[in-house]
C-alpha positions as CSV (number, residue, x, y, z in Angstrom):
1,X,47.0,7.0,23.0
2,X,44.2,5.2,24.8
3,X,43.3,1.7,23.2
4,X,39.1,0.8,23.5
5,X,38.7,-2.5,23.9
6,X,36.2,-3.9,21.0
7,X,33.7,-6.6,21.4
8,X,34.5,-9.8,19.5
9,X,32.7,-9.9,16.1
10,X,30.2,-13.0,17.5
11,X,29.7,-11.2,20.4
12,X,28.7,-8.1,18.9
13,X,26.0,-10.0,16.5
14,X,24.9,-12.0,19.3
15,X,23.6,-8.3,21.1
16,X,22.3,-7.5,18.0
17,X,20.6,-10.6,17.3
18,X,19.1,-10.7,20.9
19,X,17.8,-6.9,20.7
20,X,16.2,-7.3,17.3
21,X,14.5,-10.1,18.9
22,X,13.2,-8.7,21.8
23,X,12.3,-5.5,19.5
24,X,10.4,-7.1,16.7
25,X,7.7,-8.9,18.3
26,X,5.6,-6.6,16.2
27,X,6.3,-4.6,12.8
28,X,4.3,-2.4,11.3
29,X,4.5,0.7,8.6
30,X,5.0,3.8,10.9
31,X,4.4,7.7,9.3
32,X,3.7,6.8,5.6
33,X,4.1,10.2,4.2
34,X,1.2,11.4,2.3
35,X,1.7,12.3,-1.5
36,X,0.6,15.4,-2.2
37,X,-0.2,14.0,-6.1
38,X,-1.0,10.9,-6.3
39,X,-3.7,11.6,-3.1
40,X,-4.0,15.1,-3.1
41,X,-6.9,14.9,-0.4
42,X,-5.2,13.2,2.3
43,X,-7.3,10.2,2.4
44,X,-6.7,7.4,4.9
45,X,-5.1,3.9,3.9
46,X,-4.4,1.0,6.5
47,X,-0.7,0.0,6.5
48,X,0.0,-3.8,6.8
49,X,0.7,-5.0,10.6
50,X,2.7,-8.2,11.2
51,X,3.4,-10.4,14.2
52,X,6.3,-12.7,14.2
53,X,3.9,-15.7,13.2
54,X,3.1,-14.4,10.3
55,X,6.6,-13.8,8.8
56,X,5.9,-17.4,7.7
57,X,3.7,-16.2,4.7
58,X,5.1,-15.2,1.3
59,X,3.6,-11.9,1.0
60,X,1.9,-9.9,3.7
61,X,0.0,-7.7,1.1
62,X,-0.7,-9.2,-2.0
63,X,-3.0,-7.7,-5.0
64,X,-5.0,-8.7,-8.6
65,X,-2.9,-8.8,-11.5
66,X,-4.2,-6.0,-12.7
67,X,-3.8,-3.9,-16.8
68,X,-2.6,-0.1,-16.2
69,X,-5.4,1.1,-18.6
70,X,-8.0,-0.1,-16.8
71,X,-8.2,2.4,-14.5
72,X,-8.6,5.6,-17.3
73,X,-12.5,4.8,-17.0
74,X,-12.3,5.7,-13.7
75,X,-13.3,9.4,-13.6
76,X,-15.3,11.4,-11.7
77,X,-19.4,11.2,-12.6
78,X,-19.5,7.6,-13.3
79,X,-20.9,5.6,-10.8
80,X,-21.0,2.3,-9.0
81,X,-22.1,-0.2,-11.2
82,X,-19.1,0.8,-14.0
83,X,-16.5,1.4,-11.2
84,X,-17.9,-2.5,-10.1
85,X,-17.2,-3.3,-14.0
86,X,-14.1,-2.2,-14.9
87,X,-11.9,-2.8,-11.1
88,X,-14.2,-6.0,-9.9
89,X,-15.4,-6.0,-5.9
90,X,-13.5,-3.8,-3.6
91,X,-11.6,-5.6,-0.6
92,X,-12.7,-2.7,1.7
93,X,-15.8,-0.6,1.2
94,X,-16.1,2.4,4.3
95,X,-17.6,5.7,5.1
96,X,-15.3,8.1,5.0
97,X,-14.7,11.7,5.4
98,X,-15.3,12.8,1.8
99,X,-17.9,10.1,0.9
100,X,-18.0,6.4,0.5
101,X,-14.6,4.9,0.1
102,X,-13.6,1.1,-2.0
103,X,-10.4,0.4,-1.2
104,X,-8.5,-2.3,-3.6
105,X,-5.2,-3.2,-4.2
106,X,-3.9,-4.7,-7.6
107,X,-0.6,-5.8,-8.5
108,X,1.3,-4.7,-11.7
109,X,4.0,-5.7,-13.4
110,X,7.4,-3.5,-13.3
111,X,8.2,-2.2,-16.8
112,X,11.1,-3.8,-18.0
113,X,11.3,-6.7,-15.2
114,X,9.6,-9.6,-13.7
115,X,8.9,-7.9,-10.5
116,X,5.4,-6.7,-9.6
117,X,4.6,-3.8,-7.2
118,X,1.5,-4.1,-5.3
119,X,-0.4,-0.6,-5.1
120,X,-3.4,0.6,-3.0
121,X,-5.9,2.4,-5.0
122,X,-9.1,4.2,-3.4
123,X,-12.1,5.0,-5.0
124,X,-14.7,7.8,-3.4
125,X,-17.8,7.9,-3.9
126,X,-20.2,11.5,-3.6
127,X,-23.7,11.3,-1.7
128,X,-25.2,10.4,-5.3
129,X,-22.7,7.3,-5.3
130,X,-21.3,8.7,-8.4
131,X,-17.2,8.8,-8.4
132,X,-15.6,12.2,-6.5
133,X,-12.0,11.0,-7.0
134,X,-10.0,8.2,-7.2
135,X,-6.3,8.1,-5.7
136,X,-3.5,6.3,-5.3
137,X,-1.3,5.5,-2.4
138,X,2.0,6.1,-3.8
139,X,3.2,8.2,-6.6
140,X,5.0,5.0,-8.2
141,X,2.0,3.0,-9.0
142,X,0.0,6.6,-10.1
143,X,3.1,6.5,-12.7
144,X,2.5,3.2,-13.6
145,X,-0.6,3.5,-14.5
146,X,0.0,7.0,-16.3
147,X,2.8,6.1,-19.0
């Protein structure tokens, strides 16, 4: 039997160390699957992109403390001005392809922990700037705020 010569442990993490430098000059969420509850429609959200100056910061995304109930006044038919009320200002507002689109992110706190999740929620709007639908970006924080 044939021995394979192996690569000293340092040597080995030294490759690795030098490829994952040379490979993450840039990061970024790639092929978020869609959840067919939480956003039934499809609808677009903009994943986080980081350069290697940035790892410096605590948090890349980073939301408002936010109460789960809050968001059972959000229902289709009401408009602006008591979406503005009970969620505050948007951090995105856009056109998009079902309507106008605020995009917010809030932060809540894991049941039973001291960890928070940071969610994006959407809100779209119809032509008579009354609420179509409202979705979440994952199914976690749609449970969250369901229970």
């Amino acid at each position: 039997m044939k021995k394979t010569p192996h690569a000293s442990p340092t040597v080995a993490a030294f490759v690795l160390a030098a490829a994952l430098l040379g490979a993450t000059t840039h990061v970024a969420a790639r092929d978020n699957p869609v959840d067919p509850v939480s956003n039934p429609d499809k609808l677009d959200y903009r994943d986080v992109e980081a350069r290697r100056p940035d790892f410096k910061e605590p948090f890349l995304r980073d939301g408002i403390v936010s109460r789960p109930e809050r968001f059972r006044e959000i229902k289709p038919g009401i408009n602006q001005a008591q979406v503005l009320a009970a969620l505050g200002q948007a951090l995105k507002q856009q056109r998009g392809a079902l309507g106008t689109e605020w995009d917010y992110q809030f932060k809540f706190q894991m049941p039973q922990s001291a960890n928070y999740l940071v969610c994006q929620y959407k809100v779209v709007f119809d032509d008579s700037q009354t609420v179509r639908s409202a979705v979440w970006r994952r199914r976690q924080c749609l449970d969250l705020v369901s229970h």
